[in-house]
C-alpha positions as CSV (number, residue, x, y, z in Angstrom):
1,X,82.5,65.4,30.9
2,X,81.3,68.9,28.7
3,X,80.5,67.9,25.8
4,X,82.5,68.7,22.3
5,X,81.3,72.1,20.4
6,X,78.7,71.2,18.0
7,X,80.0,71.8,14.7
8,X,79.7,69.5,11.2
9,X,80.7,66.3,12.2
10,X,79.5,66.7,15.8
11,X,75.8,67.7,15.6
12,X,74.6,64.6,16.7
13,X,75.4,64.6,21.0
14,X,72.8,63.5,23.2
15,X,74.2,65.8,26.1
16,X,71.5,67.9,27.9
17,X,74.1,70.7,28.1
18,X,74.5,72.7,25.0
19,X,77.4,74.8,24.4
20,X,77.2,78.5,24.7
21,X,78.2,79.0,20.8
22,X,76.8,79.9,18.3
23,X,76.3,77.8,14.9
24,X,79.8,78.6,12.9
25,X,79.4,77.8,9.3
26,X,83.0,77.6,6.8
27,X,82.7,81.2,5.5
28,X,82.8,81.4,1.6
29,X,85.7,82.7,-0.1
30,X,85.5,86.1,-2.1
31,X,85.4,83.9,-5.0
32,X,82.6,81.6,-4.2
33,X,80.5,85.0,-3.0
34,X,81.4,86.5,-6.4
35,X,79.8,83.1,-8.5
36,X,76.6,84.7,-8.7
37,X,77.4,87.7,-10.3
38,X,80.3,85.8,-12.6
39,X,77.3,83.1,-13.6
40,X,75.1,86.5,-14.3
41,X,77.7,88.1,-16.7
42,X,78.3,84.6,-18.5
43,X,74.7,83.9,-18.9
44,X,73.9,87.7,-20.2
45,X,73.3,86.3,-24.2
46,X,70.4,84.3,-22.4
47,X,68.8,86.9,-20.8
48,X,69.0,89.4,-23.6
49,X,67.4,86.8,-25.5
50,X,69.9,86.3,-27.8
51,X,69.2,82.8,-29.6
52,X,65.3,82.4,-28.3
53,X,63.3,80.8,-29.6
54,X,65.3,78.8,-31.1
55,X,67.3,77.7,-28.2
56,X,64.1,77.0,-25.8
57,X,62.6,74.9,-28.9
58,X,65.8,72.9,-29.6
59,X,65.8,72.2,-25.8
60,X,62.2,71.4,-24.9
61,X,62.3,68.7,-28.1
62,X,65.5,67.7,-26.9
63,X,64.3,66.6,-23.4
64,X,61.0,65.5,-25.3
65,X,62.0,61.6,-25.3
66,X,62.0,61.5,-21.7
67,X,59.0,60.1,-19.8
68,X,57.2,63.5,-18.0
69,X,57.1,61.6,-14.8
70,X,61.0,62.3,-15.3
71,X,60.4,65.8,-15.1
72,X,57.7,66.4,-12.9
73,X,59.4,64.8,-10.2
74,X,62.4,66.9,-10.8
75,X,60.4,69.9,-10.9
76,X,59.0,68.9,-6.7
77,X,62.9,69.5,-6.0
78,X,61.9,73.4,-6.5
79,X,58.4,72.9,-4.9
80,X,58.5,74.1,-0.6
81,X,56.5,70.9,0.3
82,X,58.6,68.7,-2.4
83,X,61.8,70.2,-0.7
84,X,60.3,69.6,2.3
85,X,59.6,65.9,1.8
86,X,63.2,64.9,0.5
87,X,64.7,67.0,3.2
88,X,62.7,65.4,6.0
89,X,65.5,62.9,7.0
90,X,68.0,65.7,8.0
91,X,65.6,66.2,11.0
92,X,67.2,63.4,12.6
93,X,70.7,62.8,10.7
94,X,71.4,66.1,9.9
95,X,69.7,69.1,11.7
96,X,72.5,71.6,10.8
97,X,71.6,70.9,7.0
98,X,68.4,71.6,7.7
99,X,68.5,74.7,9.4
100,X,70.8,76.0,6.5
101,X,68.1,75.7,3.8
102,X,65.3,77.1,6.1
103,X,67.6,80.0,6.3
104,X,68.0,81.0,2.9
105,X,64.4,80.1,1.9
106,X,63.3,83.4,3.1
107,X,66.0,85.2,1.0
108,X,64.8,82.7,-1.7
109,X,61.5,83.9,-1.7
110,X,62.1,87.6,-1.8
111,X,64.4,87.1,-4.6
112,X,61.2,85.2,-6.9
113,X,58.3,87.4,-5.5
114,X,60.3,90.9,-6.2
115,X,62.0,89.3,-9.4
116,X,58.6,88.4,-10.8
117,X,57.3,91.6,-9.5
118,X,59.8,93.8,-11.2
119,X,60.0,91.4,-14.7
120,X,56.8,91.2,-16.5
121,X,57.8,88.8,-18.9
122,X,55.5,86.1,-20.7
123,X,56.6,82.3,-20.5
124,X,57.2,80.4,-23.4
125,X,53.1,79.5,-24.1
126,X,52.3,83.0,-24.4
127,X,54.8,83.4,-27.2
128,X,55.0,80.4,-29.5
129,X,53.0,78.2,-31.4
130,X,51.9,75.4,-28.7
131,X,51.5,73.1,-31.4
132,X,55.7,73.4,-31.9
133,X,56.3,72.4,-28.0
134,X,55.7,69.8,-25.6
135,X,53.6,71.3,-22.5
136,X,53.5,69.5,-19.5
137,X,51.0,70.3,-16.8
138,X,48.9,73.2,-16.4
139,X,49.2,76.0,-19.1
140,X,51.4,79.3,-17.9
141,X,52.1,82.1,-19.5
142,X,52.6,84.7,-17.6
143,X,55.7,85.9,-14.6
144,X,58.6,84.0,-16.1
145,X,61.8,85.8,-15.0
146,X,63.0,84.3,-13.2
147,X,62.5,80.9,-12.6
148,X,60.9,80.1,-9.2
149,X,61.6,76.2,-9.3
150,X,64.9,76.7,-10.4
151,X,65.6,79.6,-7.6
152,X,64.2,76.9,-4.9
153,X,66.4,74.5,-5.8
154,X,69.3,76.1,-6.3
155,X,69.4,77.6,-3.2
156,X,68.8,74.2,-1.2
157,X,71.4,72.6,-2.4
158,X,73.9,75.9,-2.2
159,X,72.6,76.4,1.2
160,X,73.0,72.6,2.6
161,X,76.7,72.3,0.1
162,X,78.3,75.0,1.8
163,X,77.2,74.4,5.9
164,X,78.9,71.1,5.6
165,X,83.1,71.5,6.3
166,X,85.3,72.5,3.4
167,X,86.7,69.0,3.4
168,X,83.3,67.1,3.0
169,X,81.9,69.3,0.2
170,X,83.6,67.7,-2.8
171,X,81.7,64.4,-2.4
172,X,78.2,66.5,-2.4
173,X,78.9,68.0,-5.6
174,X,75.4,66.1,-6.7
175,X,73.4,68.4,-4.8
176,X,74.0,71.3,-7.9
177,X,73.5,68.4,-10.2
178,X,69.9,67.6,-9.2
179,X,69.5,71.3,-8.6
180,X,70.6,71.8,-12.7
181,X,68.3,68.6,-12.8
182,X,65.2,71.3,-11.5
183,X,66.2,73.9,-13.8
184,X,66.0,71.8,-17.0
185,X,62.7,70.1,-16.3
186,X,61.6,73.6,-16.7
187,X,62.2,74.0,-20.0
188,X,61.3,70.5,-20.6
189,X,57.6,71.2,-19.1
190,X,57.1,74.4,-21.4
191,X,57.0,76.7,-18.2
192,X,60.6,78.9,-18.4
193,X,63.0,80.1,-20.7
194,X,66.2,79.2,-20.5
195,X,67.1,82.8,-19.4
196,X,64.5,81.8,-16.4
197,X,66.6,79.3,-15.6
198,X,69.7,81.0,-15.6
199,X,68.9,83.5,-13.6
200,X,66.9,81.3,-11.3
201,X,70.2,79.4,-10.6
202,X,72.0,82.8,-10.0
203,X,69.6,83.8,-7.3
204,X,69.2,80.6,-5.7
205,X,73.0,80.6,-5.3
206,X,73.0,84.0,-3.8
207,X,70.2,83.2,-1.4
208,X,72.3,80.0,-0.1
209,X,75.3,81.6,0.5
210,X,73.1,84.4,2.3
211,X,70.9,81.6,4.6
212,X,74.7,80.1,5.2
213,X,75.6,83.7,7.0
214,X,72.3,83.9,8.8
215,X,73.0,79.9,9.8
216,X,75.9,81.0,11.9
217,X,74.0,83.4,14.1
218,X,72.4,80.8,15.3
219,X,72.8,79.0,18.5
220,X,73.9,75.7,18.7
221,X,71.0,74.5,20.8
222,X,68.4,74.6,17.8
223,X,70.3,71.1,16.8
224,X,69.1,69.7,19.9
225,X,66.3,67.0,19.5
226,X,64.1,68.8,21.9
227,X,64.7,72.1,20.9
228,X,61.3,74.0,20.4
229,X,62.3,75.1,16.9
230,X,63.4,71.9,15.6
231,X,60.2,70.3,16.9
232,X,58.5,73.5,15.2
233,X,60.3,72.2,12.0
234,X,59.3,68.6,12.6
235,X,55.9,69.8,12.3
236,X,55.5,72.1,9.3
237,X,57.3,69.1,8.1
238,X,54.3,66.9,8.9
239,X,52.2,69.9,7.6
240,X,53.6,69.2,4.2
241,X,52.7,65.7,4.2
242,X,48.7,66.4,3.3
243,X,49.3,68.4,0.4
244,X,51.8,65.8,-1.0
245,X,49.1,63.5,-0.5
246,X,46.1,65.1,-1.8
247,X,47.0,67.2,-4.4
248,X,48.9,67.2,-7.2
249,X,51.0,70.0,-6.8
250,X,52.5,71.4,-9.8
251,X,51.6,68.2,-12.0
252,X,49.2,65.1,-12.1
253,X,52.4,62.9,-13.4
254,X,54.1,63.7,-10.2
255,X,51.7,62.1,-7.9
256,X,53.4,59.2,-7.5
257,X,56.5,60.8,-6.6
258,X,54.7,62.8,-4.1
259,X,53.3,59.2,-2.3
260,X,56.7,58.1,-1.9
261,X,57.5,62.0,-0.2
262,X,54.5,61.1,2.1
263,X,56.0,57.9,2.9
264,X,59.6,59.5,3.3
265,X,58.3,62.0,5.8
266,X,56.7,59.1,8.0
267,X,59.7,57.3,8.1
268,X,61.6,60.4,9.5
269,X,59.1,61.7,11.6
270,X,59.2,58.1,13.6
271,X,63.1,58.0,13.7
272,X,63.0,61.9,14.9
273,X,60.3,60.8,18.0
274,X,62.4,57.7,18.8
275,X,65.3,60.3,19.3
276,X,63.6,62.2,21.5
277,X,62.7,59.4,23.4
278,X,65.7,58.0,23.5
279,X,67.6,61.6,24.2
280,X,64.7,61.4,27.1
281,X,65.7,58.6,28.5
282,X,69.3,60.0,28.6
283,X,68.9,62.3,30.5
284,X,66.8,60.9,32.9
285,X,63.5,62.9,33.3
286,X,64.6,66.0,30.7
């Protein structure tokens, strides 16, 4: 019996044979492509700077109340070895969804590096009065446009929302919300703007929809347990467990959300080798 063409719902086959297709993601509409660009325009009284301070004050207290522990381990949503941590169980449940966010990462990261390049604009700490905002973490004041946490995130969750089928995407809506989630912790740590932020999101959308495109150029043997690259993903997720570990990545009050990231990753990493195992045994002697 051939087996079925690997596509959202099917990703999970055990077959040795691998269909000669290549990975086809839902394409956006013209209207979901445009969201960047519309979300750009809307947000333009932010990044003129239109009501800043104020507005970065009013938020920052607002989001004072709230434990930083709250917000630092928000803020690992937009860190590569955070993402990589809570991302580590679609190695074995949910490959595709994983290969959709690797693929806009790159896009993601020449978006921040030549955004930051291009925009030499101070943070928040470089401009007002410390003693009038709460500062969580390290002092920065310098590179703020756009908002690299915030472009991380955002393009995660656009990238893994739109590779799953049209008809499953309505119950993953949460993806944008802890993504939003990322975006407001960094106002609420005293590191971005809201303009940062804004953009950020803009970006991060942009650089989903773009890793979504580059998703479905790939072939459909890269889901395969034993396929070289996902085992190459496998380990630069291992990779990411040490620094979760031992460090504490963008803040000290995140550590113990990072412990539970390493624990997350070990977990995953013994359900993905009992796959292979298992998908050995399948097939007899690979």
């Amino acid at each position: 019996m051939s087996p079925r063409p690997l596509n959202g719902a099917s990703e999970h086959t055990t077959s040795t044979h691998v269909p000669a297709q290549d990975l086809h993601t839902p394409q956006a509409s013209r209207f979901v492509w445009s969201l960047p660009l519309l979300l750009f325009v809307l947000c333009t009284p932010l990044w003129l700077g239109v009501w800043e301070p104020s507005l970065f004050l009013s938020l920052n207290a607002l989001f004072e109340p709230v434990h930083a522990t709250f917000w630092a381990g928000l803020s690992l949503l937009g860190n590569a070895w955070g993402v990589l941590g809570v991302t580590a169980p679609l190695l074995v449940w949910a490959p595709r969804q994983m290969w959709a966010w690797l693929c806009a990462a790159p896009f993601a990261i020449v978006f921040a590096r030549v955004g930051k390049a291009l925009i030499e604009s101070p943070r928040p700490a470089a401009v007002i009065d410390n003693a009038q905002m709460r500062i969580v973490g390290e002092k920065l004041e310098l590179v703020s446009m756009p908002s690299g946490h915030t472009l991380t995130a955002f393009a995660v969750a656009s990238a893994i929302y739109f590779s799953l089928p049209s008809d499953r995407r309505w119950r993953h809506g949460w993806l944008f919300v802890l993504a939003a989630g990322t975006g407001l912790s960094r106002i609420a740590v005293g590191a971005h703007w809201p303009a940062d932020v804004a953009v950020g999101a803009c970006l991060g959308l942009l650089a989903g929809l773009l890793g979504n495109r580059l998703l479905s150029r790939m072939h459909a043997r890269h889901l395969q347990p034993r396929a070289w690259s996902l085992r190459a993903v496998a380990l630069l997720v291992t990779a990411a467990a040490y620094p979760l570990a031992t460090e504490g990545l963008d803040f000290a009050e995140a550590l113990a959300v990072q412990y539970v990231l390493v624990g997350v990753i070990g977990l995953a990493l013994v359900a993905f080798v009992r796959k292979n195992l298992q998908h050995h045994s399948l097939t007899g002697h690979g």
